[in-house]
C-alpha positions as CSV (number, residue, x, y, z in Angstrom):
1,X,0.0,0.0,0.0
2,X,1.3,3.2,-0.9
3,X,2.7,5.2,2.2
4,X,0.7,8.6,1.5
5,X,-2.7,6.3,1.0
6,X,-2.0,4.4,4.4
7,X,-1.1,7.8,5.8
8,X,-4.4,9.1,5.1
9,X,-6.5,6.3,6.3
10,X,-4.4,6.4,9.5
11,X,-5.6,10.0,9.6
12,X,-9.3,9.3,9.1
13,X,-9.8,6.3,11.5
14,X,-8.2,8.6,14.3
15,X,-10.3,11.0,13.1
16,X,-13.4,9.0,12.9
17,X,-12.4,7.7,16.7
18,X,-12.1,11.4,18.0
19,X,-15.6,12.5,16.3
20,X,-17.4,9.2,17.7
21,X,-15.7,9.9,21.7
22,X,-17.1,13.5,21.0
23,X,-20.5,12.5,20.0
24,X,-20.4,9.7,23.1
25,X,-20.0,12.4,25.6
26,X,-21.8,15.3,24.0
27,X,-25.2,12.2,24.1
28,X,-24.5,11.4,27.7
29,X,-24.1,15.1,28.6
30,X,-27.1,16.3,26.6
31,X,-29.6,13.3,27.3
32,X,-29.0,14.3,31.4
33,X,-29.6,17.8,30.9
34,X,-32.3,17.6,28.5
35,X,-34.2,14.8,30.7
36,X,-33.4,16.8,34.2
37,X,-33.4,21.0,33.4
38,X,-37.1,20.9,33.2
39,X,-37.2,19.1,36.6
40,X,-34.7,22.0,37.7
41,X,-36.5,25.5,40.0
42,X,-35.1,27.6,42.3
43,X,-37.7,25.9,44.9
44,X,-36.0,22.9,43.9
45,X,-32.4,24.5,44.6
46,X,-33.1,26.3,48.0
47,X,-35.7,24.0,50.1
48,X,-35.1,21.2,51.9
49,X,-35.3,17.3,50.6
50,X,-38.1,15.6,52.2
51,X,-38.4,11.8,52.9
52,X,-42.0,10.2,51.9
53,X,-43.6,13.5,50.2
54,X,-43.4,15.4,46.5
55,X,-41.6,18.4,46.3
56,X,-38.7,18.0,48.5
57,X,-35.1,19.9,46.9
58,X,-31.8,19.7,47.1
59,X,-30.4,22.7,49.3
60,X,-28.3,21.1,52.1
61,X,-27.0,18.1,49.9
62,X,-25.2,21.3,48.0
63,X,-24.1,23.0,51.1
64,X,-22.6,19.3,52.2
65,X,-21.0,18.4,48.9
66,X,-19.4,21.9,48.7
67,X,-18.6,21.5,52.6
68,X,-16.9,18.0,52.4
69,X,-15.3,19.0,49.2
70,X,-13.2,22.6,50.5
71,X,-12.5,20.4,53.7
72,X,-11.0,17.4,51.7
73,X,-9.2,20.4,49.6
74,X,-7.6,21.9,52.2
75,X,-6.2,18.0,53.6
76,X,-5.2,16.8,50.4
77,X,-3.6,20.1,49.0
78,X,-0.9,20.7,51.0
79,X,0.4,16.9,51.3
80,X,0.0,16.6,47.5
81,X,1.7,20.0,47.2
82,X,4.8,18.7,49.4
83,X,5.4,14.8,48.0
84,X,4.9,16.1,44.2
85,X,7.6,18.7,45.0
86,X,9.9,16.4,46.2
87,X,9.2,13.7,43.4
88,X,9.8,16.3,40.3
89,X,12.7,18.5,42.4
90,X,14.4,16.7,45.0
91,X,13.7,12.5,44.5
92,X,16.7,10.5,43.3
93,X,16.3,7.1,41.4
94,X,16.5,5.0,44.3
95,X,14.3,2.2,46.0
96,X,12.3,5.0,48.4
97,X,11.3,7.0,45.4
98,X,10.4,3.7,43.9
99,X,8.2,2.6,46.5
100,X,6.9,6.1,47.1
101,X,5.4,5.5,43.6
102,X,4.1,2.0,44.2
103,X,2.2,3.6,46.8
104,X,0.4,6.4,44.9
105,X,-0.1,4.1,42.2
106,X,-1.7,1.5,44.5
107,X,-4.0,4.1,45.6
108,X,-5.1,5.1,42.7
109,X,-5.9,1.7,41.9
110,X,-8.1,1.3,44.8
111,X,-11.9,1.5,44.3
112,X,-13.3,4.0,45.7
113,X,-16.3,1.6,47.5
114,X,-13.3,-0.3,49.2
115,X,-11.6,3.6,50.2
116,X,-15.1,3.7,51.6
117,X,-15.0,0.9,53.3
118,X,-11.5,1.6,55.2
119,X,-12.5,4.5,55.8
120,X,-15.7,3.3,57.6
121,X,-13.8,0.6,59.6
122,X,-11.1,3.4,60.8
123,X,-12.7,6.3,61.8
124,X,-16.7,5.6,61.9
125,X,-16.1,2.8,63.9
126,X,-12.1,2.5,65.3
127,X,-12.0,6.3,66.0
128,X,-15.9,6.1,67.0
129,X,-16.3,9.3,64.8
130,X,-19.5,8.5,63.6
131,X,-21.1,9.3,60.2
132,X,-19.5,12.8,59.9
133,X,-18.5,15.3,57.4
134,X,-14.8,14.8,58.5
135,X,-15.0,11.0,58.3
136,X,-16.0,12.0,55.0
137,X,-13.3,13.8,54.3
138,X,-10.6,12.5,55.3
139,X,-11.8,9.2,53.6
140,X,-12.0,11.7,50.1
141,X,-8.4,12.6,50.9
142,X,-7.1,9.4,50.7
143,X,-9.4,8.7,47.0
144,X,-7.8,12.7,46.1
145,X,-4.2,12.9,46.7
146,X,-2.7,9.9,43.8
147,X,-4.6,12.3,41.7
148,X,-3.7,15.9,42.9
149,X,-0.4,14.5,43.5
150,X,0.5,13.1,39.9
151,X,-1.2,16.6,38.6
152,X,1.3,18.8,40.5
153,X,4.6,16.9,40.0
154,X,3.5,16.9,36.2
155,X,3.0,20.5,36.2
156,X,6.4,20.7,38.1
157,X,8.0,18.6,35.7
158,X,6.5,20.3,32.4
159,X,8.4,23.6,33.4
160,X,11.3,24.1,31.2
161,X,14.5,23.1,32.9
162,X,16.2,26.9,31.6
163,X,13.7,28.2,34.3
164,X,15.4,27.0,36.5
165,X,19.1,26.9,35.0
166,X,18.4,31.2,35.2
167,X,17.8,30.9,38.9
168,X,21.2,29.1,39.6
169,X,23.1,31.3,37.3
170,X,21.4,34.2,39.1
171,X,22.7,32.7,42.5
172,X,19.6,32.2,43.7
173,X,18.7,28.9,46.1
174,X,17.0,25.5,45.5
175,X,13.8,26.4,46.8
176,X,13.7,30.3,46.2
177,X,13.5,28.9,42.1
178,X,11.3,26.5,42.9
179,X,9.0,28.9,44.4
180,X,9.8,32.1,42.6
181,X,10.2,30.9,39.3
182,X,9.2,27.3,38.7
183,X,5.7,27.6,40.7
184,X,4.6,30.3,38.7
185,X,5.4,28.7,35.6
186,X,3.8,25.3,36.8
187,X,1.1,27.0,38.6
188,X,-2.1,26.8,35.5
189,X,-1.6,23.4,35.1
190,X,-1.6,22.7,39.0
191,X,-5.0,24.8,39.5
192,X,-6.5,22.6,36.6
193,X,-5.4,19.6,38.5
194,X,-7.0,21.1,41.4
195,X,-10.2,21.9,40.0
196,X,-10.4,18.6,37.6
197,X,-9.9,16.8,41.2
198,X,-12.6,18.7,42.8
199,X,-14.9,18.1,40.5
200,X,-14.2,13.9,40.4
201,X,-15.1,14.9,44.9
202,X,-18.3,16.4,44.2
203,X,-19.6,14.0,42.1
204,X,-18.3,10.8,44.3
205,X,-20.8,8.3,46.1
206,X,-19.8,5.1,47.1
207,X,-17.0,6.4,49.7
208,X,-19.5,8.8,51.3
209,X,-22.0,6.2,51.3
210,X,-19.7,4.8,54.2
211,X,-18.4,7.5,55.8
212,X,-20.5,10.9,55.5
213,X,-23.5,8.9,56.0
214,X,-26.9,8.8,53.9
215,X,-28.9,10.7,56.1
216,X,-29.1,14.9,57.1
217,X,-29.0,16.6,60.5
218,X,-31.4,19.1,60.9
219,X,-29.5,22.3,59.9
220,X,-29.8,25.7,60.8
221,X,-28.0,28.3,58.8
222,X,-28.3,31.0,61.1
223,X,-26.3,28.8,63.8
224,X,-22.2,29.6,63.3
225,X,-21.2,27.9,66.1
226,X,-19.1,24.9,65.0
227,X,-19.8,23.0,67.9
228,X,-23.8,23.2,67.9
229,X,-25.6,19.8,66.8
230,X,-27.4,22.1,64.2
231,X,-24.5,24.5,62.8
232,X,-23.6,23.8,59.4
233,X,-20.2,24.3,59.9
234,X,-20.1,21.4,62.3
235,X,-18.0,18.4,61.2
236,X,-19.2,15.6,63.6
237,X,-22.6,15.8,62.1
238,X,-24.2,13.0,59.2
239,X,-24.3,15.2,56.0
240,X,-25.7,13.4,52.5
241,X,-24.6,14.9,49.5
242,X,-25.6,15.3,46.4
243,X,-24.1,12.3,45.2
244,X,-25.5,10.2,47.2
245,X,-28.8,12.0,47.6
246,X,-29.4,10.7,44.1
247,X,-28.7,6.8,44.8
248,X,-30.2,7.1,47.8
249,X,-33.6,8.2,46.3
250,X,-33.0,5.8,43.3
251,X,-32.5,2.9,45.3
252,X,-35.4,3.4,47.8
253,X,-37.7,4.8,45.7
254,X,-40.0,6.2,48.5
255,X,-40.9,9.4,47.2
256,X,-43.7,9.6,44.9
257,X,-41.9,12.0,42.6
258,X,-38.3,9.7,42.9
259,X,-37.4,9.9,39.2
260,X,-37.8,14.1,39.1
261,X,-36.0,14.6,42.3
262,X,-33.2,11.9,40.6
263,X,-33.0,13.7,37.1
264,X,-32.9,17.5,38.3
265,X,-30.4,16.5,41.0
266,X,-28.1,14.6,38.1
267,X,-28.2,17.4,36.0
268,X,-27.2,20.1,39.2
269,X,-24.3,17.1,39.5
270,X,-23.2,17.4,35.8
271,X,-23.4,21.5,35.5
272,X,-21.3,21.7,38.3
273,X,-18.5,19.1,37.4
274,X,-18.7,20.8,33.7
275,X,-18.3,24.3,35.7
276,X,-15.3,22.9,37.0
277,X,-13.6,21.3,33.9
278,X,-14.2,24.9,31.7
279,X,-13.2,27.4,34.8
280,X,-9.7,24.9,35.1
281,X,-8.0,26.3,31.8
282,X,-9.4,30.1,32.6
283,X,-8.5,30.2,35.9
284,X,-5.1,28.8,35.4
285,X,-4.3,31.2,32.3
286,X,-5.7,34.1,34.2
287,X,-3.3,33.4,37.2
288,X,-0.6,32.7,34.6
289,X,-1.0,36.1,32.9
290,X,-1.0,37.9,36.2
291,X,1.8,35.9,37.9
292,X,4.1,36.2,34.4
293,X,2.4,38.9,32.6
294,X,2.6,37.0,29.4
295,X,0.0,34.7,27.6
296,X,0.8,30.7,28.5
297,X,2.0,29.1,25.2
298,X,4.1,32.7,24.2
């Protein structure tokens, strides 16, 4: 076969492959919006869910989805942060980097029903923390951080190596490049992997099935006291999110309208997560422009 003919229907069959993902996601996408906007009202955003009546909404299973997901955030960033550092700046090729890897790639590898689990055993009933928000949490940060992790020693690793050759011809130390010159540089790709996490948290179930519980306190957003049964800021109380609001009601199928309160609460799920995967590459290139003052890519 002539090179420039195989060349071409190379081309087209990736081609093809490309247009038929698209058209995969851009069905699933549509066919949940489509079937679930009309079931969509602010009543439905901004009242409470109820448990054998019509007409319930989803308001607290937003407030605990965002709740558990700035609190597993601000766990997982800073640990993530710190090991993908030291794996793209400061790791030799030795048998503790080695193993170091073994270990995030195990955890990636987990399932996120048997994180769930473990983290059920441990601190629901080991710790005697109860269905909580920070059993929740912490059990997220151990599902997060193989992710956020890999995300920022990519980012890391992606910055040009003259970057930081300037800094040592410059004099300057180890870790004043790393944080005055490569961070900037790396910094885009790490909020994307930030956001892209967060949205993979907000739309997870079967851990929080677990460990955040399937059932709401009552709540009381005029309470701020982080230690009263009914604040919403309080972490020791059962919270049901979003995520799991929808098996939940899918699986019981006790409310008389179970299939509206399912499709309008799948389609807040997808808006959101899609909210997070298009504000990743503006956020990042906005912080890029003001960090660098040039356009990422020039």
């Amino acid at each position: 076969m002539n090179p420039k003919t195989s060349d071409k229907i190379a081309r087209k069959v990736i081609y093809g492959v490309v247009v038929l993902l698209i058209l995969l996601l851009v069905f699933l996408i549509g066919y949940i919006l489509v079937t679930g906007l009309p079931d969509m009202s602010w009543h439905f955003l901004t009242s409470v869910s109820e448990s054998f009546e019509a007409g319930g909404g989803i308001r607290d299973q937003i407030f605990n989805s965002v709740y558990i997901l700035i609190l597993t955030t601000l766990i997982s960033l800073p640990i993530a942060l710190g090991v993908g550092i030291y794996l793209a700046e400061y790791a030799k090729d030795n048998w503790f980097t080695n193993f170091l890897r073994t270990i995030i790639e195990l955890l990636s590898s987990l399932p996120s029903i048997v994180v769930g689990l473990f983290g059920y055993l441990l601190f629901v009933i080991k710790f005697q923390i109860g269905f909580s928000i920070i059993s929740g949490a912490i059990t997220l940060t151990f599902f997060n951080l193989p992710l956020l992790t890999r995300s920022i020693e990519d980012a890391f690793r992606s910055v040009p190596r003259d970057q930081r050759e300037a800094g040592v011809s410059l004099g300057i130390s180890k870790w004043k490049t790393i944080t005055g010159i490569v961070l900037p540089c790396a910094l885009p790709e790490i909020l994307t992997g930030i956001i892209l996490s967060a949205g993979r948290i907000f739309g997870e179930a079967a851990a929080l099935i677990y460990t955040a519980g399937q059932s709401n306190s009552v709540i009381n957003y005029a309470d701020w006291n982080p230690f009263s049964p009914t604040s919403p800021l309080n972490i020791f109380r059962p919270a049901e999110t979003l995520a799991v609001h929808i098996w939940k009601v899918n699986t019981e199928s006790i409310l008389p309208d179970a299939h509206q309160v399912s499709s309008g609460s799948a389609a807040v799920l997808i808006i959101v997560i899609l909210i997070f995967n298009f504000g990743a590459r503006w956020l990042g290139n906005t912080v890029y422009r003001k960090l660098t003052a040039t356009e990422k890519g020039k």
